[in-house]
N, C-alpha and C positions, 0 to 999 in steps of 0.2 A: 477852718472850723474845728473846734476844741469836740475831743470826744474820750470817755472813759474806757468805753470796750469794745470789742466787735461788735456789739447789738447794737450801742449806741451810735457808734459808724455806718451801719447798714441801714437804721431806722431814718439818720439823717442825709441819705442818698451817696455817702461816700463808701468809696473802692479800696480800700486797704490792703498794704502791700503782701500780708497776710493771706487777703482774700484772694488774691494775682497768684500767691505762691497756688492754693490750693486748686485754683480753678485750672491752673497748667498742668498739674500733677492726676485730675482726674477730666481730661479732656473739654474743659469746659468753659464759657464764658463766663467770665469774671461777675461780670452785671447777675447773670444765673447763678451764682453764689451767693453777692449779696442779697440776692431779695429771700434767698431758702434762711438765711443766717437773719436777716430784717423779720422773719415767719417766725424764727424758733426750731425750723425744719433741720436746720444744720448748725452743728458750733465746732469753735475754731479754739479747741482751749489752749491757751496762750499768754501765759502769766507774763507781765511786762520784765520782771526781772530776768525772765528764762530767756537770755541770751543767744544760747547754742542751741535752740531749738528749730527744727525746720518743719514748720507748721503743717498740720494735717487739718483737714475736714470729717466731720463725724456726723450720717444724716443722710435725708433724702436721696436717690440717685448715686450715692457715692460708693467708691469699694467700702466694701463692711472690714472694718478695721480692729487689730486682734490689740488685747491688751495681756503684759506679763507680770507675775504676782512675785517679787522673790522681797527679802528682809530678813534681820537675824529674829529668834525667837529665847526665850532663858537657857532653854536645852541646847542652841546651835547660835551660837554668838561670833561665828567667824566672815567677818567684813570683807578678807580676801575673796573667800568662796562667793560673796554675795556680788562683788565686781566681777568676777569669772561669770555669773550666770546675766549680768550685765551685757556682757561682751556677747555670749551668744545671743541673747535678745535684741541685738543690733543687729548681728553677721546676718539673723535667718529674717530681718524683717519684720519685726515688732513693732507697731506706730507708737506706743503706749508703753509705760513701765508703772507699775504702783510699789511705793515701796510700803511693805506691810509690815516693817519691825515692831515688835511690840514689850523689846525690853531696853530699860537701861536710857541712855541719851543718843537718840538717834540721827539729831543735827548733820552734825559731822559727815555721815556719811552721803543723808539726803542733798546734804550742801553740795559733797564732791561728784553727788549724780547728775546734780542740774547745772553744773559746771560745761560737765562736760557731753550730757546728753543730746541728740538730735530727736532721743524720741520726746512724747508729753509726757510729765511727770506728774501721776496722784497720789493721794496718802487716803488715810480715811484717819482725820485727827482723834477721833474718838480710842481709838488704839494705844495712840502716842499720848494721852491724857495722863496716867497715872504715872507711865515713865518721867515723863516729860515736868509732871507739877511737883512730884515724890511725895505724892499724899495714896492714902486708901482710897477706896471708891469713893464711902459716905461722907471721907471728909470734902469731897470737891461739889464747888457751887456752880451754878449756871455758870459765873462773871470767869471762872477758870475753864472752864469748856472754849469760850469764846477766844479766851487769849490763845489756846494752842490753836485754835484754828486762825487767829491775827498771824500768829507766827508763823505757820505754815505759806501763807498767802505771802512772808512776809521774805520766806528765803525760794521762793520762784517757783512755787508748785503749779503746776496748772489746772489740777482738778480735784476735787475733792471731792469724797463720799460723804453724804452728809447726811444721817438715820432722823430725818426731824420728821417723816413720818408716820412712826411709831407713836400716838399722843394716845392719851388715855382711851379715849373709845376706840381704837384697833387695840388695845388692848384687853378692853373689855369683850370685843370679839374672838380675839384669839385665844380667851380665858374659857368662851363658851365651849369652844368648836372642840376642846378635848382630844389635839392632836398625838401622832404616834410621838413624829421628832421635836415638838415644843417649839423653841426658839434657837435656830443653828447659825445667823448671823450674829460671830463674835461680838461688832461693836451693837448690835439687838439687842444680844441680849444684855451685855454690860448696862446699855439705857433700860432695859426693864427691869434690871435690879436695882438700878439709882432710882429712879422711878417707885418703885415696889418699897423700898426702902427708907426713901425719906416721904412718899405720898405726894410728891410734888410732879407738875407739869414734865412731861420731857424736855429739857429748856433748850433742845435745838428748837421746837416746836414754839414753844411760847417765845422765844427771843428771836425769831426767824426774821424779823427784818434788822437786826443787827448782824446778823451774821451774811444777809445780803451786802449791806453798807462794807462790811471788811471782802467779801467779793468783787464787789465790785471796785474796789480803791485801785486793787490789782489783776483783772481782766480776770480772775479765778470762774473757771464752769462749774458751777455744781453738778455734783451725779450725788440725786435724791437715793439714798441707800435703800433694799428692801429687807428690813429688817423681819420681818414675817413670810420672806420666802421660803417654801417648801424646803424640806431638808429628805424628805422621798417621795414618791411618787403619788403615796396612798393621803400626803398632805395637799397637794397641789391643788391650786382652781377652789380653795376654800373660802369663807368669809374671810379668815384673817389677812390673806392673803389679797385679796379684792377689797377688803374695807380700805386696808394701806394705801393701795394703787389710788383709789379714789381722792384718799389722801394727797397723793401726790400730784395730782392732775390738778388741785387748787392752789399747790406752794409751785406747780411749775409755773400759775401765771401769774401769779403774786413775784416770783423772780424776773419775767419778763418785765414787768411793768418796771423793773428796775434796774432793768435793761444787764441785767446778770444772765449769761446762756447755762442753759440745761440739758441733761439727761439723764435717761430715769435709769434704775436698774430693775433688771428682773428676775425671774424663776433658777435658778436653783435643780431641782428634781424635777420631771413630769414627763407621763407617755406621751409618745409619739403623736396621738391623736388630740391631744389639748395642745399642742404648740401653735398651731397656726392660729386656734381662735385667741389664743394667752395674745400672740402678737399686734391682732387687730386690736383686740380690749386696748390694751395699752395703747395705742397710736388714738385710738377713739376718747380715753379716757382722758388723757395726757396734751389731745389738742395737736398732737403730729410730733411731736419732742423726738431725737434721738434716743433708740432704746438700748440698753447696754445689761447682757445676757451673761449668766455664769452656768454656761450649758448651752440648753438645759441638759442633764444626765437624765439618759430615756430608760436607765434600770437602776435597782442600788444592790446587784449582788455580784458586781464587776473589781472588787477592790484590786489593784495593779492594771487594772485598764481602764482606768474612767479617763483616762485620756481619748479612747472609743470613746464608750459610752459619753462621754461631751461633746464630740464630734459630728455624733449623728445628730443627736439634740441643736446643735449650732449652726448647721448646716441646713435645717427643714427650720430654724428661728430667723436666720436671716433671709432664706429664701421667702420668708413672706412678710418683711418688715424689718426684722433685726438691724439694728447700722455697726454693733461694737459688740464684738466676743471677748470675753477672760477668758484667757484657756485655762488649760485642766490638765494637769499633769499627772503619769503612772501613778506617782505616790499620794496625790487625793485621799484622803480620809484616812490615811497613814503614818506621814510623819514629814517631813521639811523635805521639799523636793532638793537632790541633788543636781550637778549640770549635767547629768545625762537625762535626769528627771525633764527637766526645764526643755530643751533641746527637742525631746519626743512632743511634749505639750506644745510648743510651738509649732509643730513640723503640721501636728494634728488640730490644731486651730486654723492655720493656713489654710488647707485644704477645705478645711468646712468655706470658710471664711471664700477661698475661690470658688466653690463649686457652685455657692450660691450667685454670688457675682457672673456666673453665666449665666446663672438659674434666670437671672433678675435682669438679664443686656446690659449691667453697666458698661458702659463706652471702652474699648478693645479688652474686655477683659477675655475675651477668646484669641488675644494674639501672640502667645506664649505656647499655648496649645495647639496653636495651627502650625507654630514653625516647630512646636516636638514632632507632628505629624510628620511634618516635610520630610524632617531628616530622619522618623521611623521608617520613612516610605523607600529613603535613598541608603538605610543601615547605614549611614551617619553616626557611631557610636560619638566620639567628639564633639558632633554637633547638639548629640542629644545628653551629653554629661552637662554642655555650654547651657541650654534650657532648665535644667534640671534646678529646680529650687533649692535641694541638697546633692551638689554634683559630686563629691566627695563620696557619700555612702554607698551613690547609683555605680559611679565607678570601681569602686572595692567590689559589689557584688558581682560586676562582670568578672571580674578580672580574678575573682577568688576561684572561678573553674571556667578558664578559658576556653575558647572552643578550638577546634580544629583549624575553623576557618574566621574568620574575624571581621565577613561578608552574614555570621549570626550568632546566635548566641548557644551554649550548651543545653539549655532544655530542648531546643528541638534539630540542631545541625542541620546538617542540608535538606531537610526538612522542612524548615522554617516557611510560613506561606509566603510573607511577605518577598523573599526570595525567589520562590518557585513564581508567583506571580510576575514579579519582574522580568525574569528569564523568557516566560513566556513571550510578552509583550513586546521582550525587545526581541523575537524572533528569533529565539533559542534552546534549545531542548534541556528536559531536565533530567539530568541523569546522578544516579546515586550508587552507582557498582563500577562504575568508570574513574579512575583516579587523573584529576587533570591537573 
């Protein structure tokens, strides 16, 4: 039986070997994939070209999976550095890579990612538009939007951001509502000034079932961009922001029907106390879609730590629905994250990204954490560097003020409870003026 994508494989009762990779990797029955992927509940992005990929699931039930943001920019044009921060978004566990270069001819490089990638690879072609056509803004038409996203589809991306819900009336919303930060999604706001500029339709928006049809040729998942996502806190949970979503909850099923997989993105900025209902809106509004968060940043007066402040936000988003986080790096709101940038942001996505996944019982996601236990309980240093998600840094810290006894560690010597406990137990005295 002939079939174009995962939807259309899941809708017509077939198991795809795809589907097999992903169900093995998150404990699961195969059949219990396709029918969340046959729903909408889960997508598999997984461009037919992308070769080296080793497919993830994104959605219902699943570990909530981190995505990493690096590409050159005019000011920082070095493609080495950009494979250096490649490497480490393998090493530390990255499902996802977006590459978001936004000067010059970026093929090239995109090519040699998907080459050689195991993780998914997304772009947001709206970016790659004027590099890409060498036109100004107002000189590009619809029919050139469409071609860089043909092209992108065409050298094996597997996801794409795609701002088509930005159409005139969320704009006319977000005109009203007289926000602090305006419009803080790059390719946002580039369509509100194409838009603005020539008075015409957003032509993701008005051309959206073309730009399905080149999705779908190549199993491409859309991620509906939120171009009116909060840019701090005091924007958040507005009209502009909920007229969009609304928006997107009718192109996510206008996608399905075309058997293209989705997922939405969302919020940007917002306290702590709007995150869990932002979460549900979305699964409510959206039909159950996979949600893909950048945050949310629960302050905006953290510059060099919104890799925190994303953390916390991403952590309390997936704990009650989130499936996919962008992390968020030191230099946020700054300047072009370096790889030590990059490095920190994944370390702190992870963690959000796990703690929820307990939050939440996905299937052994406490079984990493039961065997650092074990070998906390038996001072197991060795065992607990083997656990350690960055065993490298945990090991340098020991070892950078060694302790006496190597039975604990320097904050607390012979001290240490978990010691003293033990001694006990095993029916032995604890003494601390006695040199044995």
């Amino acid at each position: 039986m002939e079939y174009k994508t995962q939807m259309e494989a899941a809708k017509k009762g077939i198991i795809t070997k795809e589907m097999r990779i992903v169900a093995e990797k998150e404990y699961l029955d195969p059949e219990q994939i396709r029918e969340k992927v046959a729903l909408g509940q889960v997508a598999i992005p997984c461009n037919v070209r992308h070769t080296s990929i080793s497919p993830e699931g994104i959605g219902s039930g699943l570990r909530t999976k981190i995505n990493v943001n690096l590409g050159i920019s005019g000011d920082c044009r070095d493609y080495t550095q950009e494979f250096e921060k490649v490497k480490i978004a393998l090493r530390y566990g990255a499902e996802a890579i977006m590459d978001l270069s936004n000067y010059g001819k970026t093929n090239t490089f995109r090519q040699q990612l998907i080459e050689m990638s195991p993780a998914m690879i997304g772009t947001v072609p709206m970016y790659d538009a004027i590099g890409y056509l060498e036109k100004d803004l107002l000189e590009i038409t619809a029919e050139d939007f469409l071609k860089v996203v043909e092209a992108h589809a065409k050298e094996g991306v597997d996801f794409m951001t795609i701002h088509a819900g930005i159409n005139r009336r969320c704009v006319e919303a977000f005109k009203r509502q007289k926000r602090k930060m305006n419009i803080v999604s790059r390719g946002g706001s580039l369509l509100f000034a194409w838009m603005e500029m020539t008075g015409n339709e957003n032509p993701f928006y008005e051309h959206y079932d073309q730009v399905l049809e080149i999705l779908r040729e190549y199993d491409v998942t859309i991620s509906l961009g939120d171009a009116l996502r909060p840019g701090c806190i005091d924007d958040s949970s507005d009209a502009g922001q909920i007229s969009e979503l609304i928006e997107l909850g009718n192109l996510t099923k206008r996608a399905w029907e075309k058997d293209v997989q989705v997922m939405v993105e969302g919020p940007g900025h917002m306290a702590m106390n709007e995150i869990a209902a932002n979460m549900q809106m979305e699964k409510r509004l959206c039909h159950g879609a996979p949600f893909y968060v950048l945050g949310p940043l629960v302050t905006d007066i953290f510059p060099g730590y919104d890799h925190i402040t994303s953390a916390i936000g991403g952590a309390i988003a997936a704990a009650n629905g989130a499936d996919f986080l962008c992390y968020v790096t030191p230099a946020e709101h700054l300047r072009l994250p370096d790889a030590g940038d990059v490095k920190e942001g994944i370390i702190a996505s992870r963690i959000a990204a796990h703690a929820a996944d307990i939050a939440k019982g996905v299937p052994h996601a406490r079984d990493l954490d039961a065997k650092m236990a074990q070998a906390r309980h038996k001072v197991d240093w060795d065992a607990m560097f083997e656990v350690a998600v960055d065993p490298d840094k945990a090991r340098t810290y020991f070892e950078s003020t060694p302790p006496a006894d190597r039975h604990t560690c320097s904050m607390c010597g012979k001290m240490c409870a978990v010691r003293t406990t033990n001694l006990i137990l095993e029916g032995k005295k604890v003494e601390f003026c006695t040199e044995k």
